[in-house]
N, CA, C and O of each residue as an XYZ file, in Angstrom:
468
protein
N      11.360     -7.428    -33.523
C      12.043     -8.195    -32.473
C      12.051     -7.370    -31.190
O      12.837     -6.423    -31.173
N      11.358     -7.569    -30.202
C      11.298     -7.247    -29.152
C      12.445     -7.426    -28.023
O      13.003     -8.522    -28.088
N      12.845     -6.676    -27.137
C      13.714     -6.960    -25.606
C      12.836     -8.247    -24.898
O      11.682     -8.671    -24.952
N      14.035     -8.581    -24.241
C      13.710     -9.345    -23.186
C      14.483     -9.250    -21.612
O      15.710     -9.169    -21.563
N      13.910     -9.263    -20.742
C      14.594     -8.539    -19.607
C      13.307     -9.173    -18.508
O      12.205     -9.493    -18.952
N      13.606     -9.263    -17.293
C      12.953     -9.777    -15.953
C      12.816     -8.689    -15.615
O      13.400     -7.714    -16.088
N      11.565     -8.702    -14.245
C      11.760     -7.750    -14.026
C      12.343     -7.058    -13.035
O      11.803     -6.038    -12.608
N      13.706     -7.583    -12.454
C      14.698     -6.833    -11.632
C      15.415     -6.302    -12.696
O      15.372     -5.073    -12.751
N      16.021     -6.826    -13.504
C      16.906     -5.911    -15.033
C      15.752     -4.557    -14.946
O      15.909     -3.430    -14.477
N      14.880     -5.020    -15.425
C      13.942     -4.030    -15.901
C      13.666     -2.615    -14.674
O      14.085     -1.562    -15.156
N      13.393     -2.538    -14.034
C      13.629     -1.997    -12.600
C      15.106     -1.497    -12.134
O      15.004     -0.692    -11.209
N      15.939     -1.655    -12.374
C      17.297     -1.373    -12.451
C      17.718     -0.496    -13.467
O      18.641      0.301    -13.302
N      16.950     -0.632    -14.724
C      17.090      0.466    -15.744
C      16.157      1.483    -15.422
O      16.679      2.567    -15.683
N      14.689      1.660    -14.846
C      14.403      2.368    -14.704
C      14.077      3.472    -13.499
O      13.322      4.436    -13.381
N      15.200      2.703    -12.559
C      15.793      3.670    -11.145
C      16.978      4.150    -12.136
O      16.886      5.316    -12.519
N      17.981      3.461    -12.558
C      19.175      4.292    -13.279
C      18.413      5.744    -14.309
O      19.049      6.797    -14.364
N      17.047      5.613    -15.051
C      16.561      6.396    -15.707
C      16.026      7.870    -14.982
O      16.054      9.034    -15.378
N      15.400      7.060    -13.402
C      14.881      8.469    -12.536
C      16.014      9.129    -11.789
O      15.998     10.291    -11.381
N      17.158      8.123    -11.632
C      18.237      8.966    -11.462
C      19.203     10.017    -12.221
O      20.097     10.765    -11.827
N      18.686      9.774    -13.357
C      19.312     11.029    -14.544
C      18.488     11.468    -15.227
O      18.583     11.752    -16.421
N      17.084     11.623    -14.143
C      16.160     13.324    -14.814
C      16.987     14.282    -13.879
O      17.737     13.942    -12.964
N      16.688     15.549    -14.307
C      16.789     16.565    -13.690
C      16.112     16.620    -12.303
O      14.949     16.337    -12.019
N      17.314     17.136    -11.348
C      17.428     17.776     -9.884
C      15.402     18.320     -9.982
O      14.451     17.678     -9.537
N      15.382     19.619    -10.692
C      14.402     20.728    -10.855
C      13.404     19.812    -11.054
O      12.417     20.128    -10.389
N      13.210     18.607    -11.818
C      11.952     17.470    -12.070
C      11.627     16.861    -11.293
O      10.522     16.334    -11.418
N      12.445     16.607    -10.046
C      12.585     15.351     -8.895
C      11.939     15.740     -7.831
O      11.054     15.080     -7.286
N      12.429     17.077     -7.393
C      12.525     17.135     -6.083
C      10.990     17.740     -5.601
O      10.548     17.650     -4.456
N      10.315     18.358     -6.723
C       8.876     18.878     -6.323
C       8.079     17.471     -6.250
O       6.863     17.557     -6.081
N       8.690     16.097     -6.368
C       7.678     15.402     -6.229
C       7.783     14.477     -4.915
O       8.596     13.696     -4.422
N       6.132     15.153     -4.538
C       5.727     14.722     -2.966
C       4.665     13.668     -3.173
O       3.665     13.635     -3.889
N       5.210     12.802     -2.301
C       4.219     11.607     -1.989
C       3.835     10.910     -3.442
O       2.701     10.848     -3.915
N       5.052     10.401     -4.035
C       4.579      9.748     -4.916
C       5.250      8.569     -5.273
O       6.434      8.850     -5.461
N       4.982      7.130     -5.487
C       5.850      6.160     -5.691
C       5.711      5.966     -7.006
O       4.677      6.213     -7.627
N       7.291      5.279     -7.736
C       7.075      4.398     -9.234
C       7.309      3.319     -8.677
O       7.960      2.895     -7.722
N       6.275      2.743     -9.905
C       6.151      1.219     -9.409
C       6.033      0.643    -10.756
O       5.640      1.345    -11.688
N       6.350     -0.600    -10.917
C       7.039     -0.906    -12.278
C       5.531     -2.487    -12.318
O       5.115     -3.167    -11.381
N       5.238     -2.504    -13.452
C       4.267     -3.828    -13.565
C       4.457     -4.040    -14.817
O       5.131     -3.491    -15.689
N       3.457     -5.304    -14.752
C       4.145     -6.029    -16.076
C       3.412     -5.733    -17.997
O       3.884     -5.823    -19.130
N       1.718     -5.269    -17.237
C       1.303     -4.886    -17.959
C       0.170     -4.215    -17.548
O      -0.178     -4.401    -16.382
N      -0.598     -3.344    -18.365
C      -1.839     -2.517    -17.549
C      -3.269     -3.751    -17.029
O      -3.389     -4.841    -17.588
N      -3.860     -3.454    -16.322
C      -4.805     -4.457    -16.261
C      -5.626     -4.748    -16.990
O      -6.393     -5.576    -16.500
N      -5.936     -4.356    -18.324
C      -6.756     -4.436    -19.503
C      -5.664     -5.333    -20.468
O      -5.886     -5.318    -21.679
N      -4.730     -5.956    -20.071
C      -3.431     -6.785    -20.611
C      -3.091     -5.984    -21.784
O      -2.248     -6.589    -22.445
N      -3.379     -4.976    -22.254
C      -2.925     -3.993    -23.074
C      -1.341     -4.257    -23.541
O      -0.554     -4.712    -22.711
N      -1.007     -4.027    -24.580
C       0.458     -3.598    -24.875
C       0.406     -1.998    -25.457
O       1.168     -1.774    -26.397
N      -0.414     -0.892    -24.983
C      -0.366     -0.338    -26.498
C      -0.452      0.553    -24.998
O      -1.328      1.287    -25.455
N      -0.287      1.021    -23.769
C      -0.165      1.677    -22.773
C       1.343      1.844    -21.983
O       1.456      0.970    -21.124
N       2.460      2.699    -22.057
C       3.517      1.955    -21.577
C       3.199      2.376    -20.078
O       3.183      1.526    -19.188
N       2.934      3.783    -19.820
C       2.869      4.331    -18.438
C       1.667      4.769    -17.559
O       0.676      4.628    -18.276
N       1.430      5.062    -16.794
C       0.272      5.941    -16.396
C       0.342      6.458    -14.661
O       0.531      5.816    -13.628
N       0.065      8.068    -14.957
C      -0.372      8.900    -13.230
C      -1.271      7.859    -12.853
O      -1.666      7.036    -13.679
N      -1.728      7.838    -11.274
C      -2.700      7.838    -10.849
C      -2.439      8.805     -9.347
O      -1.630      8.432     -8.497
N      -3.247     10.054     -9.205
C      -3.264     10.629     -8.209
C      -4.345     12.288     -8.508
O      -5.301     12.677     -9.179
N      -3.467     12.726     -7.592
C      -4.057     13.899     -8.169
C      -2.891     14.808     -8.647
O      -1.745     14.373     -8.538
N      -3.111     16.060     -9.179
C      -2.096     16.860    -10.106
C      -2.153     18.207     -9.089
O      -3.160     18.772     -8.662
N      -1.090     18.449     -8.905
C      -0.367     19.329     -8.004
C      -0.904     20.956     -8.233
O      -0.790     21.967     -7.541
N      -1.603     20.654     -9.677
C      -2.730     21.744    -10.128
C      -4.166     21.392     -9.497
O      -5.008     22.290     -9.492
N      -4.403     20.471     -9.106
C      -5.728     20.259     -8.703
C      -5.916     20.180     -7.318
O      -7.093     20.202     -6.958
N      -4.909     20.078     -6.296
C      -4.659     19.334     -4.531
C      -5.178     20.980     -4.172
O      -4.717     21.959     -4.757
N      -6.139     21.039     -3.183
C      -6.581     22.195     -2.470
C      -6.210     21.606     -0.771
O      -5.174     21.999     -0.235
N      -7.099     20.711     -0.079
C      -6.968     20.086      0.798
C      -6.166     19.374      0.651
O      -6.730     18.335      0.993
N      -5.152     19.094      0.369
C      -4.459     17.571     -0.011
C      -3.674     17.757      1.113
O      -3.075     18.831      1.183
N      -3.491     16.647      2.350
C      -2.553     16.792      3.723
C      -1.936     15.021      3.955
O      -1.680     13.998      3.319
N      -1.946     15.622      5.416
C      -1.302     13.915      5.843
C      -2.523     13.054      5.900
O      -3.670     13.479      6.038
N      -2.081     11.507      5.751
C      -2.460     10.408      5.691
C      -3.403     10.198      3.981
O      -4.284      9.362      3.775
N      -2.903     11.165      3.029
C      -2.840     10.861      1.627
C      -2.150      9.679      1.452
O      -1.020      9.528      1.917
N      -3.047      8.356      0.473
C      -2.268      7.638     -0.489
C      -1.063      8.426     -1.173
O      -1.094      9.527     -1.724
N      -0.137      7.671     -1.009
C       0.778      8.282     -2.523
C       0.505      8.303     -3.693
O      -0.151      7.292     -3.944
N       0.639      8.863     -4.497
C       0.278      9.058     -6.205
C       0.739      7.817     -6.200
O       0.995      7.194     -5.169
N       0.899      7.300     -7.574
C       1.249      6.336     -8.264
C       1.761      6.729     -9.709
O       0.965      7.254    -10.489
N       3.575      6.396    -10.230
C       3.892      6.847    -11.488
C       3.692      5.061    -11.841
O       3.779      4.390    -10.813
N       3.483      4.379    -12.916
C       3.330      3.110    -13.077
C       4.067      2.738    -14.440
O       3.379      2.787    -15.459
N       5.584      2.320    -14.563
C       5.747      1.696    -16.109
C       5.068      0.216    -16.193
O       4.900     -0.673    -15.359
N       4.753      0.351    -17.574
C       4.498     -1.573    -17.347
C       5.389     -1.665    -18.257
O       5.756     -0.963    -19.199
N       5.726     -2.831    -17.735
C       7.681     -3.443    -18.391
C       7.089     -3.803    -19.684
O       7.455     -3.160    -20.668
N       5.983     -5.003    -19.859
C       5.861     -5.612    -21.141
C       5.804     -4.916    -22.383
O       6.672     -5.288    -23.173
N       4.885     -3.830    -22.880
C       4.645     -3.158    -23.286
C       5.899     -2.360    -24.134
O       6.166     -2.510    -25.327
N       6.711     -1.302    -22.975
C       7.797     -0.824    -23.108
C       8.882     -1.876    -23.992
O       9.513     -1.578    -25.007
N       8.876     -3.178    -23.266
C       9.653     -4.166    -24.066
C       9.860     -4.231    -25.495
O      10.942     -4.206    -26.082
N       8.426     -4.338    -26.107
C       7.275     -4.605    -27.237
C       7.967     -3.701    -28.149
O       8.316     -3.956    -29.301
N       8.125     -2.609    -27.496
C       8.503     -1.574    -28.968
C       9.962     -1.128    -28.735
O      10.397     -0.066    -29.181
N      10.774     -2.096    -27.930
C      12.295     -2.263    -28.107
C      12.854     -3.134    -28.830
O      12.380     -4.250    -29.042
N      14.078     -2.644    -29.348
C      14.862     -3.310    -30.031
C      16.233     -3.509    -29.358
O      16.935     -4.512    -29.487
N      16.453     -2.668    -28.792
C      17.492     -2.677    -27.735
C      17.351     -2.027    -26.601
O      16.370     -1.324    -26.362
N      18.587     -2.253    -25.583
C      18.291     -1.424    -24.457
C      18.688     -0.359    -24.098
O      18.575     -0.092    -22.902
N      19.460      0.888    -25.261
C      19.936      2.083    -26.002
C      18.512      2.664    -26.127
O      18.304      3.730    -25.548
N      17.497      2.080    -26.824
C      15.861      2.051    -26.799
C      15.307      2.330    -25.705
O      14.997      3.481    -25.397
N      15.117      1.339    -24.995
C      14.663      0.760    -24.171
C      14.900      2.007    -22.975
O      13.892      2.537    -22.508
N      15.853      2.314    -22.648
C      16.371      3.570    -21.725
C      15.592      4.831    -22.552
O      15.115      5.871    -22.099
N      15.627      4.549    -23.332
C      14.945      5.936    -24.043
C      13.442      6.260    -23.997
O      12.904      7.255    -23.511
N      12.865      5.163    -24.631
C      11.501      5.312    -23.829
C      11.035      4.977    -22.421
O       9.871      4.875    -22.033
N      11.860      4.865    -21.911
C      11.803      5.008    -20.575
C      11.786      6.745    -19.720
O      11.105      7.345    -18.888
N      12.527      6.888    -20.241
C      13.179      8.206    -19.979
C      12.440      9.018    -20.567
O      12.597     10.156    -20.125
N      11.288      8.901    -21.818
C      10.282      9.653    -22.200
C       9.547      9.529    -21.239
O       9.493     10.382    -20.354
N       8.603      8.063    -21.237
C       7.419      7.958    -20.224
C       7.457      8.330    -19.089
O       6.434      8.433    -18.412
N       8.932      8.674    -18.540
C       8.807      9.212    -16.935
C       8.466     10.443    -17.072
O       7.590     10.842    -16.305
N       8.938     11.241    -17.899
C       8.842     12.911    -18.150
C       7.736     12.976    -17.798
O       7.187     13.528    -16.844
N       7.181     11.997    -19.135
C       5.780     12.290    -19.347
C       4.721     12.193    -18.399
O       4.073     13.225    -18.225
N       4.343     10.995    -17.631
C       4.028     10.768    -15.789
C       4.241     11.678    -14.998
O       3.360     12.103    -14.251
N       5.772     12.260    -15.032
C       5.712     13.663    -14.051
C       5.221     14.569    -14.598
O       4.795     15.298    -13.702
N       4.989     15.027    -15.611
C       4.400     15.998    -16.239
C       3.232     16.112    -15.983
O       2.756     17.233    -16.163
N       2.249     14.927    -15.427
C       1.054     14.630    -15.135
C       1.072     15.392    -13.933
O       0.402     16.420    -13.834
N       1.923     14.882    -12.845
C       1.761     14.919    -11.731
C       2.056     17.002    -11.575
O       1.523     17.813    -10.818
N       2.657     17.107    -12.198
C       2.541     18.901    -12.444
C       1.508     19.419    -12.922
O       1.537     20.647    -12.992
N       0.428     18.815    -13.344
C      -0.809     19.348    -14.482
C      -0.230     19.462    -15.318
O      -0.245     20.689    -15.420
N       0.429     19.065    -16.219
C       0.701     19.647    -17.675
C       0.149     18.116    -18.438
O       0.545     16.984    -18.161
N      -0.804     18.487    -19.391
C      -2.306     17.618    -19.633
C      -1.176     17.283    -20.948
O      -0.078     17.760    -21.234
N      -2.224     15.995    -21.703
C      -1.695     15.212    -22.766
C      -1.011     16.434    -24.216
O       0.109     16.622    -24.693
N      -2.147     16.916    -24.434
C      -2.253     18.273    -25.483
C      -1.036     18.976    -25.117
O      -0.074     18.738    -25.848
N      -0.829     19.887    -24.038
C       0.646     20.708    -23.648
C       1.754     19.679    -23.884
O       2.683     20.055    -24.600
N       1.801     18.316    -23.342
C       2.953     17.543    -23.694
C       3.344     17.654    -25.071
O       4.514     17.839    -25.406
N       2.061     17.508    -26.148
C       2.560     17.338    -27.764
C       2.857     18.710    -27.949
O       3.953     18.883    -28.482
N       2.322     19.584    -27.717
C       3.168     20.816    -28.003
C       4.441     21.016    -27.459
O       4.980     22.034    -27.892
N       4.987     20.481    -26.784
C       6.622     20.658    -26.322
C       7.113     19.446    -27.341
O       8.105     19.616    -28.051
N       6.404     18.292    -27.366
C       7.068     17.262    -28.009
C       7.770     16.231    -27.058
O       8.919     15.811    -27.198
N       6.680     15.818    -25.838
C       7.232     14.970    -25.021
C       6.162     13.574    -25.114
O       6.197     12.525    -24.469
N       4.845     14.215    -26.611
C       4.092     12.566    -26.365
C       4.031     11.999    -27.880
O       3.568     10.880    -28.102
């Protein structure tokens, strides 16, 4: 049994979620927006999040008039493998780690060794 939620609910939980990471997680991140969709463009359910930019390990030249990164939840997905919204906040609150973690270079492999994938 899956959640059900629009997506202003949905978006509302997951500003309340980036508002209770850590200060030390937040503030190194430059030029980057979350943006919440409904599902990946391959209509996937089996993707909840994804970077798109470059990794703060990789920017040599990186200056003004850069696109912003992109952190991306897709709501549907996330929904899919809720049961509640006790859940629902929770993998939320994983997949952001995990997105910023991107945006730091810290690659898929280092995440499972801490135990954040």
């Amino acid at each position: 049994m899956s959640l059900h939620l629009d997506a202003e609910e949905f978006e509302r939980i997951v500003i309340d979620e980036l508002d209770a990471l850590p200060d030390e997680m937040v503030d190194g991140l430059d030029n980057v927006v979350f943006v919440c969709e409904d599902r990946p463009e391959d209509g996937s359910l089996d993707l909840l999040g994804v970077y798109e930019g470059t990794a703060l390990t990789e920017r040599d030249r990186y200056g003004f008039g850069e696109l912003p990164d992109r952190i991306v939840l897709f709501r549907e997905p996330l929904l899919d493998i809720c049961a509640d919204e006790d859940e629902l906040r929770d993998e939320i609150h994983i997949t952001l780690v995990h997105e910023i973690a991107h945006f730091y270079g810290i690659d898929d492999e280092e995440l499972h060794r801490l135990g954040w994938a």
